[in-house]
FINU-898446 format. One record per residue (C-alpha): y, x, z. Coordinates in pm, 1 decimal. Layout:
BEGIN
py|px|pz
Y|X|Z .
...
//
This chain:
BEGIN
py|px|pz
14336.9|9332.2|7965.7 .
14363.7|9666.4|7718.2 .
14204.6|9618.1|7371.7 .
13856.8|9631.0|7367.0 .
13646.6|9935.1|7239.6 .
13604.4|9941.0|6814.4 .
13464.7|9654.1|6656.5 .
13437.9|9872.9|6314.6 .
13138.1|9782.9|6100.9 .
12798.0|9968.7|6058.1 .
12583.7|10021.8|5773.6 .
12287.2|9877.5|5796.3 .
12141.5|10244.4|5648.1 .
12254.5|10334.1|6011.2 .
12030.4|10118.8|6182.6 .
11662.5|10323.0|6280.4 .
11548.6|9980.1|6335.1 .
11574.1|9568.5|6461.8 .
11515.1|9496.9|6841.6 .
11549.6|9185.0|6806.6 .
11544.9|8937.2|6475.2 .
11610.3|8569.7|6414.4 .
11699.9|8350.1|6109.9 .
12073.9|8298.6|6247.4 .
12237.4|8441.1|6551.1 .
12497.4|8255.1|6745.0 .
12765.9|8529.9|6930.0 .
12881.6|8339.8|7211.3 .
12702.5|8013.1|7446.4 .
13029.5|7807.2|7496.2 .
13026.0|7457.7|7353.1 .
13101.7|7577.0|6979.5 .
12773.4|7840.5|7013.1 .
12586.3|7541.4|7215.5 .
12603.4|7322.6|6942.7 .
12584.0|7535.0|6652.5 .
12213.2|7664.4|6811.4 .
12126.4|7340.1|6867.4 .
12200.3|7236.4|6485.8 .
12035.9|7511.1|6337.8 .
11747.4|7463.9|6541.9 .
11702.5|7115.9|6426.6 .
11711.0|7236.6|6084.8 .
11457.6|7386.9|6126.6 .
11593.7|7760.2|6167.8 .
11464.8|8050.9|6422.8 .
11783.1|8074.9|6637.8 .
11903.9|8384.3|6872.7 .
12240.7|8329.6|7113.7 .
12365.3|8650.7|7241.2 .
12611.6|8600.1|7513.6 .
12830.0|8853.3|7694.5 .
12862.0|8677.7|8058.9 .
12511.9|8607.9|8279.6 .
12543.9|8267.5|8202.6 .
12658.3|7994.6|7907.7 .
12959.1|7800.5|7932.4 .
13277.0|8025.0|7838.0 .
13595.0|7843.2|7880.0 .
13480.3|7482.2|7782.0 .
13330.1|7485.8|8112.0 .
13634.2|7577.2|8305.6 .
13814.9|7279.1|8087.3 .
13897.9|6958.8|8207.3 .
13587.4|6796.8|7949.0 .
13814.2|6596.0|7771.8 .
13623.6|6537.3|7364.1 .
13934.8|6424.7|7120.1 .
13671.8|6144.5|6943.7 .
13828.8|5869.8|6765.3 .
13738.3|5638.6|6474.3 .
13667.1|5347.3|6660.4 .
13383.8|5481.2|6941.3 .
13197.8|5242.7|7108.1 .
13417.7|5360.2|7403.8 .
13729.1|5299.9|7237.6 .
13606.8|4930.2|7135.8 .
13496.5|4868.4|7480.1 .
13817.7|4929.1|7687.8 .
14021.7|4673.0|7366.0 .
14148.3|5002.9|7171.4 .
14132.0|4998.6|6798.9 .
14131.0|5283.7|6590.5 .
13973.1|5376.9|6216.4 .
13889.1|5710.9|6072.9 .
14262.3|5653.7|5854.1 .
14490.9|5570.2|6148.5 .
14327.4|5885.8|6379.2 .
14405.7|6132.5|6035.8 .
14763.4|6025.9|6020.9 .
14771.1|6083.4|6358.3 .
14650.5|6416.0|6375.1 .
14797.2|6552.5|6013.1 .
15125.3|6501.9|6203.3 .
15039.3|6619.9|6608.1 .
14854.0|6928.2|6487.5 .
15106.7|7056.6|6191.2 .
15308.0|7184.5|6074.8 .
15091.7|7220.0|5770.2 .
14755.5|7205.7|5914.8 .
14389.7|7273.2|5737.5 .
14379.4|6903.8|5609.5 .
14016.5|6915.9|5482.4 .
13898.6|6970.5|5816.6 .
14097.7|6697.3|5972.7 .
13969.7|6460.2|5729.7 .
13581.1|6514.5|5736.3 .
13655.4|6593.3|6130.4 .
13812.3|6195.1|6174.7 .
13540.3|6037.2|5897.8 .
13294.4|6182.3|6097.5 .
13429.7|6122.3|6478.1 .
13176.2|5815.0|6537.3 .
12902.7|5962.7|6451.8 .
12969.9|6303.6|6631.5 .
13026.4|6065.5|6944.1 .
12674.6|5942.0|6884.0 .
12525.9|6277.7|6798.9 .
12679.0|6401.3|7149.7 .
12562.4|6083.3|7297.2 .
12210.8|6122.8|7206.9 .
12220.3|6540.9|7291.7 .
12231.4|6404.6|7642.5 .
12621.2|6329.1|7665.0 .
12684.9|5975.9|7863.8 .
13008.2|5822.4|7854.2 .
13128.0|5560.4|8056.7 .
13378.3|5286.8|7906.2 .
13658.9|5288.2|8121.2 .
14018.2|5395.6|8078.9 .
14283.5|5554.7|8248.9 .
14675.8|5530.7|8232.7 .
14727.1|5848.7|8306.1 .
14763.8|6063.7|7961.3 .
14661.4|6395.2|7938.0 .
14451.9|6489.8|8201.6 .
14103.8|6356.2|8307.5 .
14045.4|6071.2|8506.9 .
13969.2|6114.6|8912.3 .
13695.8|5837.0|8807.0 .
13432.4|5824.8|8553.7 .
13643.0|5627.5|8321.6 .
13627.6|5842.2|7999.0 .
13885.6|5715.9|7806.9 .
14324.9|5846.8|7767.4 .
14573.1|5904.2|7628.2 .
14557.4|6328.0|7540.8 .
14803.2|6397.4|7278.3 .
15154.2|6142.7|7289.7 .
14994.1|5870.7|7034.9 .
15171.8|5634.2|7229.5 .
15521.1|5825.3|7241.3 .
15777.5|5895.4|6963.7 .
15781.2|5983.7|6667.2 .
15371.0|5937.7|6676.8 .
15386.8|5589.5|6788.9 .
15617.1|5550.7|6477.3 .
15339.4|5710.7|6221.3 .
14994.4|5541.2|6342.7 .
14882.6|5271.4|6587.9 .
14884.6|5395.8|6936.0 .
14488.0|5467.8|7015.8 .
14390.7|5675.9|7333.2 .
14094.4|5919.1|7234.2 .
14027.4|6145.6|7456.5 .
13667.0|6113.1|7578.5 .
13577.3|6215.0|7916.5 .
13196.6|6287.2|7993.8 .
13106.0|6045.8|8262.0 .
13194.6|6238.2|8572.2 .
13428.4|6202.1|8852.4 .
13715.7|6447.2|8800.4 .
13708.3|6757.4|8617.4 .
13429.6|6770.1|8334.5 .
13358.2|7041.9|8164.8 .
13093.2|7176.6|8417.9 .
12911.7|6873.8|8342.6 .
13005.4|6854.9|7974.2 .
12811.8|7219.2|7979.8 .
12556.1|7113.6|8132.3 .
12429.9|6900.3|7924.9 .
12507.8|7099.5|7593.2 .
12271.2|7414.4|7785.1 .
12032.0|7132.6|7877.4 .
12052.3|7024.8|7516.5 .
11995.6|7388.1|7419.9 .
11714.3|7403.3|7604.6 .
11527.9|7157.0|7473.0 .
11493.6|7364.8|7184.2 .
11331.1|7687.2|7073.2 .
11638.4|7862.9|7054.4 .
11613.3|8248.4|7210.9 .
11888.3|8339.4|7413.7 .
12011.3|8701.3|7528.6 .
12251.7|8710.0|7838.7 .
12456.6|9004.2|7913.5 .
12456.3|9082.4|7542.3 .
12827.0|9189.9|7401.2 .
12874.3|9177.4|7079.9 .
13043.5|9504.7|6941.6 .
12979.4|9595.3|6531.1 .
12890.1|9348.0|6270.7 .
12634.3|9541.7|5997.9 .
12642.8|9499.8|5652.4 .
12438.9|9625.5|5327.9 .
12569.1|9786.6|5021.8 .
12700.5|9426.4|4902.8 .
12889.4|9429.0|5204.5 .
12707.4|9143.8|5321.5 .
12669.1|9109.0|5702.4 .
12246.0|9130.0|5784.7 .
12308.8|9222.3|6158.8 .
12474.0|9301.3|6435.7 .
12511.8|9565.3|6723.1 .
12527.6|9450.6|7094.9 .
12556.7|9616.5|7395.7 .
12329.8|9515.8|7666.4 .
12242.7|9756.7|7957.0 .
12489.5|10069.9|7857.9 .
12285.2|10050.8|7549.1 .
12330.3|9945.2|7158.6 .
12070.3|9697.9|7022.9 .
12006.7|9622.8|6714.0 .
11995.6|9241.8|6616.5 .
11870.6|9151.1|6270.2 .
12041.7|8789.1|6099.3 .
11829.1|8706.4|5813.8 .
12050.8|8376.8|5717.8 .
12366.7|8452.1|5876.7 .
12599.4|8555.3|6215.2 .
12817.4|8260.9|6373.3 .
13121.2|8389.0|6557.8 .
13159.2|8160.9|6866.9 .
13331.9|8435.8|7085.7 .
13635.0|8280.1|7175.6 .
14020.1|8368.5|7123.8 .
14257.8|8650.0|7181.4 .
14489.7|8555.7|7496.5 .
14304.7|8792.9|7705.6 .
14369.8|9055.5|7460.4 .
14680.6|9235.6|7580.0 .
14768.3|9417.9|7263.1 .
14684.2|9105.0|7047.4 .
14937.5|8864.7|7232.6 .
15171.3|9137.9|7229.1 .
15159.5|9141.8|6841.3 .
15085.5|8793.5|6715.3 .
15232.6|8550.9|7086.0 .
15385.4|8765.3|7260.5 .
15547.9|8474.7|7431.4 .
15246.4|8425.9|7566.7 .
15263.6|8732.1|7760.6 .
15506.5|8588.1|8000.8 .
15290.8|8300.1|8152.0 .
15095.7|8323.3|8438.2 .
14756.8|8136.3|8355.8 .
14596.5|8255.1|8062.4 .
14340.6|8038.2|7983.4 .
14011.3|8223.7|7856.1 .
13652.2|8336.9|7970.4 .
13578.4|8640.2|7750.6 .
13849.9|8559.6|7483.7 .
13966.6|8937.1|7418.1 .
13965.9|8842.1|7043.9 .
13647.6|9071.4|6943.8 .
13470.4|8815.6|6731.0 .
13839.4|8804.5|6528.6 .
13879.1|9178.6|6537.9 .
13453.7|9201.4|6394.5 .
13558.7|8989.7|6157.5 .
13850.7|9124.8|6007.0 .
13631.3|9510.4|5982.0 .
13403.3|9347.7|5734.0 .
13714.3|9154.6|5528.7 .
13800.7|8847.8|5722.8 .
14127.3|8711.8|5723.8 .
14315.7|8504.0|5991.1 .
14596.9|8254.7|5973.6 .
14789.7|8087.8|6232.4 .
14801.4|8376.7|6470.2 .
15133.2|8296.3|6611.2 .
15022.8|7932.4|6691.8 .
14969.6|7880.2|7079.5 .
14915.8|7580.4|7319.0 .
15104.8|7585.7|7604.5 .
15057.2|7292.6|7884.3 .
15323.5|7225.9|8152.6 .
15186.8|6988.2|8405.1 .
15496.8|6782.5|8464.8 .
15269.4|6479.5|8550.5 .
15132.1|6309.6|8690.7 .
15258.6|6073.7|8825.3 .
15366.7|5927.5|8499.4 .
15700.7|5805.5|8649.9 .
15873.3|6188.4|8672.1 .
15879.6|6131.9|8295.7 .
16188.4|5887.4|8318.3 .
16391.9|6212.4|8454.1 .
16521.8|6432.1|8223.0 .
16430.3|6754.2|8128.8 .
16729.7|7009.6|7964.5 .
16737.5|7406.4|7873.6 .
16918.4|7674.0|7995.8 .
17200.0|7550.0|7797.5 .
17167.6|7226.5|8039.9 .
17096.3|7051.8|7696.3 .
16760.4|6773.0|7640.9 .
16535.2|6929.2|7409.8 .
16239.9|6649.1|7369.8 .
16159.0|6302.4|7462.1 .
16005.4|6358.1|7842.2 .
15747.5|6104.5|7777.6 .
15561.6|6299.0|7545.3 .
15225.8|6506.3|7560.2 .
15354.9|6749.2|7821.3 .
15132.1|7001.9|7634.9 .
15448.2|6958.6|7335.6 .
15637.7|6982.8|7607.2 .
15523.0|7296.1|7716.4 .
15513.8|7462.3|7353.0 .
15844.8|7337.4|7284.4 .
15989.9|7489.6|7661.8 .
15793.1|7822.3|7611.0 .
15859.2|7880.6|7233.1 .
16140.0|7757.8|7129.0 .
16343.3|7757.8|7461.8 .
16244.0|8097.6|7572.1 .
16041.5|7969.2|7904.5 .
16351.1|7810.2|8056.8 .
16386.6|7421.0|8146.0 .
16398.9|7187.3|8454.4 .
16335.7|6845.0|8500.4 .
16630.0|6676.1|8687.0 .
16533.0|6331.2|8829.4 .
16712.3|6120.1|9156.4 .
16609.4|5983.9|9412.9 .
16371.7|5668.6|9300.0 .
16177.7|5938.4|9123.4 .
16111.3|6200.7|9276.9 .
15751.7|6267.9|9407.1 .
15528.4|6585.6|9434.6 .
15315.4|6598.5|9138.6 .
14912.9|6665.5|9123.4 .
14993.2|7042.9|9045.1 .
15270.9|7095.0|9345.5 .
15569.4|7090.6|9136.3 .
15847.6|7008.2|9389.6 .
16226.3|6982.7|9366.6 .
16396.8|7306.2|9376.9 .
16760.0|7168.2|9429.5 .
16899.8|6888.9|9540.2 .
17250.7|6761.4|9507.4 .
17490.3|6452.1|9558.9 .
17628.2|6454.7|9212.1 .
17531.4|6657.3|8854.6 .
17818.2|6901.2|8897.0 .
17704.4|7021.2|9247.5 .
17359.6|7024.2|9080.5 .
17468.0|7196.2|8744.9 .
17653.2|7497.1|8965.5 .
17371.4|7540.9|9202.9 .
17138.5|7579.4|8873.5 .
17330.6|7793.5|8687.6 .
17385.4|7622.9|8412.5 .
17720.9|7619.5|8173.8 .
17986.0|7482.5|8335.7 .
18037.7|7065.3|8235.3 .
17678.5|7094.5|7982.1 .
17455.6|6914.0|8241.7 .
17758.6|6649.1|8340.1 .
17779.8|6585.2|7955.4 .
17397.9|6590.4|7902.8 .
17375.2|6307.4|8139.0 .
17633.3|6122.7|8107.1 .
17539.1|6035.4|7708.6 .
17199.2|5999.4|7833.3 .
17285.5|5736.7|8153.4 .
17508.6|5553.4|7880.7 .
17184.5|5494.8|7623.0 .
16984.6|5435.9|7914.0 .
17185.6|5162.1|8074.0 .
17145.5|4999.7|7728.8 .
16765.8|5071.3|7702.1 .
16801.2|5309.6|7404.1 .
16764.5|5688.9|7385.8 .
16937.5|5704.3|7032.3 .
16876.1|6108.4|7020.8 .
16482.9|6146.4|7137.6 .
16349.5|5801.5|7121.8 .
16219.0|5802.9|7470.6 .
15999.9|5450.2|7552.2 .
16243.0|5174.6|7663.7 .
15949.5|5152.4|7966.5 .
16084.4|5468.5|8124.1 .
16469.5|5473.8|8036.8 .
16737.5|5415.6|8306.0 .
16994.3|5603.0|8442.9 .
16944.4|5838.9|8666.9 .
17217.1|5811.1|8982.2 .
17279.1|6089.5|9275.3 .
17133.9|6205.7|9477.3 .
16956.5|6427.4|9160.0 .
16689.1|6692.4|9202.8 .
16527.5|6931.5|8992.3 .
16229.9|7065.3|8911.5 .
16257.3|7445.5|8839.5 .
16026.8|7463.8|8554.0 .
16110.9|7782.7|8384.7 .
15799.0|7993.4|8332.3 .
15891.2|8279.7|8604.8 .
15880.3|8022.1|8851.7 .
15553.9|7769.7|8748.6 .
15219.8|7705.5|8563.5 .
15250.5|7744.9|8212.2 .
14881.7|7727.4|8096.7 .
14832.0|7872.7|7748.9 .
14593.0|7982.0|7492.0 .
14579.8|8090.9|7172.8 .
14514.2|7895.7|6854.5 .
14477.3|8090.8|6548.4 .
14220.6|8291.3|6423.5 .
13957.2|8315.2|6124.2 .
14011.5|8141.3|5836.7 .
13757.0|7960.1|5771.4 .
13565.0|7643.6|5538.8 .
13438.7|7330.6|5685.8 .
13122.7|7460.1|5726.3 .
13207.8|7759.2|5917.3 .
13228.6|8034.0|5656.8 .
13454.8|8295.5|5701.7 .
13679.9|8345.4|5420.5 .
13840.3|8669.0|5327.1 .
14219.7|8719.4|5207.3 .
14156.6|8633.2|4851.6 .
13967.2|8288.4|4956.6 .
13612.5|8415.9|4915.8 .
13334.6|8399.8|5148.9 .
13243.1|8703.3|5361.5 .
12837.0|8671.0|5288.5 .
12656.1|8602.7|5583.6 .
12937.3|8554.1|5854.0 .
13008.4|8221.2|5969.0 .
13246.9|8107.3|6284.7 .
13341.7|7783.3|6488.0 .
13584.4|7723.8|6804.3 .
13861.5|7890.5|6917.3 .
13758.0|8219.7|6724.7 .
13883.4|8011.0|6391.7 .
14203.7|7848.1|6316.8 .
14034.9|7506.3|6354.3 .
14199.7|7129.2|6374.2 .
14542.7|7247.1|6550.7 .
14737.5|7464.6|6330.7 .
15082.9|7461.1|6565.2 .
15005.6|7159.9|6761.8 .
14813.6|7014.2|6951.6 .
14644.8|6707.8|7179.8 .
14433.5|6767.2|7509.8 .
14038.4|6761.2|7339.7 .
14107.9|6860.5|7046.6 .
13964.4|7219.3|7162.5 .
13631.1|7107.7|7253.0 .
13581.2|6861.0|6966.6 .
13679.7|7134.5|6722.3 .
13413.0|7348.7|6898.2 .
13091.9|7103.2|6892.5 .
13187.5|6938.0|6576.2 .
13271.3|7253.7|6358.2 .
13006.3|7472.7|6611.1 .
12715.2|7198.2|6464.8 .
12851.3|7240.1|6090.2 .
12813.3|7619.5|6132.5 .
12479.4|7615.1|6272.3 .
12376.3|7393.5|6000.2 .
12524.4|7571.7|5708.4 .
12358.2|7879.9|5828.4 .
11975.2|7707.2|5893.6 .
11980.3|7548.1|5527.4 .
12120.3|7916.3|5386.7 .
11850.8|8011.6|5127.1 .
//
């Protein structure tokens, strides 16, 4: 996708006149713009959503549903987990880093109970079951996993092992569902909404403080009038061409870019009228190496035929790390008692008797997977992996036959989006380069820099959207 059109600001002097008004207006009906309506609403504020598609939903309904919540839910304390608001921060200050927005994370985990119950009673259910296999949701109703490698080094090392991922109570996939009961939510309330709406120009008065917006509906420009304040909720920038190109260009090279309208517009508004951004080099990048869980007691080695991570890990780090930092090339070599088709159709590409038949057919330097193995078969048959910590649970060596996996990102699913964007306050304000507030412009979800600064834990998307989306829509309602 090309860059779109200019999002440079108007004047409000420009403007003959409002079409439409409202005390805050919400760009964007995903689950950040959902629940930021919803808030403001509550708080008693007139509240207009303009959204760009025919329908609400953006990419949190083509998600898998999964709500990082953690704390100690009622979930979590049914299926024997505990957790506290302490254990999930040191958790997170180290899975979402390096050097992540810390105040967020805090009043984000003090607050992860009650933003279950808030989501519970917004017409959320959740059923209390769990499900052994991290990282994706469960084929059941069960809501609870593992999403981000809690249980795997060096995490396991730094806080008690607590699944938190929260699925909505659906069989399979749930962020249709998860949707559909934030729009039902929505609703339920008074709040206006305007489909088919794009937002293009933020306007601002002579204090250059934003009282409006222009959106294009129709082939036409309307005028939209914010008395309180604008909320960004438009999504991020991997369907931007020109923006991956600049800030992850990396990103460029996989084939599933996740996003619904994400062409980084709401950023690009932003930054006419004075916003700043951090981050924008951060991405997430998932490689769906399970399940089954039991591929991750193969190995998994770089072009240099070298390990480069603990395989038992979120495979979303494993994905960054592959993409990154080992320029899209890996495989995943496993033998015989192994081997199995995983859910995403990730077969062997070769198959040899012995590692130097399967290092040659590869490509790889000559002895480096022989080596690679070798040390790693000696730890194993010891039940120690002295150089990436793997879990005893899934170490042993690995004997010929071997296959592998050909997992560089040419050749399979690497599923990535990006994660910076605005910077922004707790509450949603949008901060310019100096650290002040851009008056009247707020933002939540993936259009901010939110919980993961580089990286990241399945969930963490969609609770950074409804948590920070309801802070924004309430920081706008009680504006004076």
């Amino acid at each position: 996708m090309a860059t779109v059109d200019s999002t440079a600001s108007r004047h409000v002097s420009a403007v003959g006149g409002w079409d439409l008004e409202a005390d805050v207006v919400v760009v964007g009906l995903g689950s950040a713009g959902a629940c930021a309506a919803i808030e403001a609403t509550e708080a008693g504020a007139d509240v207009l959503v303009l959204e760009a598609t025919g329908a609400g939903g953006g990419l949190s309904a083509m998600s898998g549903g999964l709500v990082y919540l953690g704390g100690g839910t009622p979930i979590q304390e049914a299926c024997g987990f505990e957790d506290s608001p302490d254990n999930m921060f040191a958790f997170l200050r180290e899975a979402t880093g390096p050097s992540p927005d810390e105040a967020k994370l805090r009043v984000f985990c003090d607050d992860a109970v009650a933003h279950y119950h808030w989501l519970v009673d917004h017409g959320m259910p959740f059923h209390p079951g769990f499900s052994p296999e991290p990282g994706l949701e469960a084929p059941t109703e069960d809501a609870l996993c593992y999403s981000g490698g809690e249980d795997a080094w060096p995490f396991d090392r730094i806080a008690t092992p607590a699944p938190r991922a929260h699925k909505p109570k659906v069989a399979g996939k749930g962020g249709p569902f998860l949707m559909e009961c934030l729009l039902g939510a929505v609703a339920r309330t008074p709040t206006r909404v305007e489909y088919d709406s794009r937002a293009r120009h933020l306007v601002v008065d002579d204090a250059r403080r934003v009282v409006g917006l222009v959106a294009r509906r129709e082939g036409r420009d309307v005028h939209v009038r914010a008395r309180h304040g604008v909320i960004l909720c438009s999504g991020g920038f991997v369907l931007n061409d020109d923006m991956v190109a600049l800030h992850t260009p990396a990103l460029a090279r996989a084939a599933l870019k996740l996003g619904a309208v994400d062409d980084g517009s709401g950023i690009r508004m932003a930054q006419a009228v004075g916003a700043t951004t951090v981050r924008m080099d951060a991405a997430e990048c998932a490689l769906p190496i399970t399940p089954p869980r039991k591929l991750v007691g193969g190995i998994i080695v770089n072009g240099s035929g070298q390990r480069f991570i603990n395989e038992d890990t979120y495979y979303g780090r494993v994905g960054q790390e592959a993409l990154l930092r080992q320029g899209g090339e890996a495989y995943l070599i496993v033998d015989e008692a192994l081997y199995e088709v995983n859910a995403a159709g990730f077969q062997a590409s070769w198959v040899c008797e012995t590692a130097e038949e399967l290092e040659a057919e590869i490509g790889l330097p000559d002895g480096s997977l022989v080596e690679t193995l070798d040390s790693y078969n000696r730890g194993a048959a010891e039940g120690r992996d002295p150089r990436f910590h793997k879990h005893p649970d899934f170490l042993r060596p690995l004997q010929g036959p071997l296959g592998a996996y050909d997992l560089r990102v040419e050749h399979t699913i690497y599923a990535v989006f990006t994660l910076g964007g605005l910077h922004t306050t707790i509450d949603g304000e949008v901060l310019t380069p100096d650290g002040e507030a851009v008056a009247g412009l707020y933002a939540a979800g993936r259009t901010t820099s939110g919980l993961a600064a580089y990286g990241y834990a399945s969930g963490l998307s969609l609770a950074d959207c409804t948590y920070f989306g309801r802070r924004a829509g309430r920081r706008v309602a009680d504006r004076p």
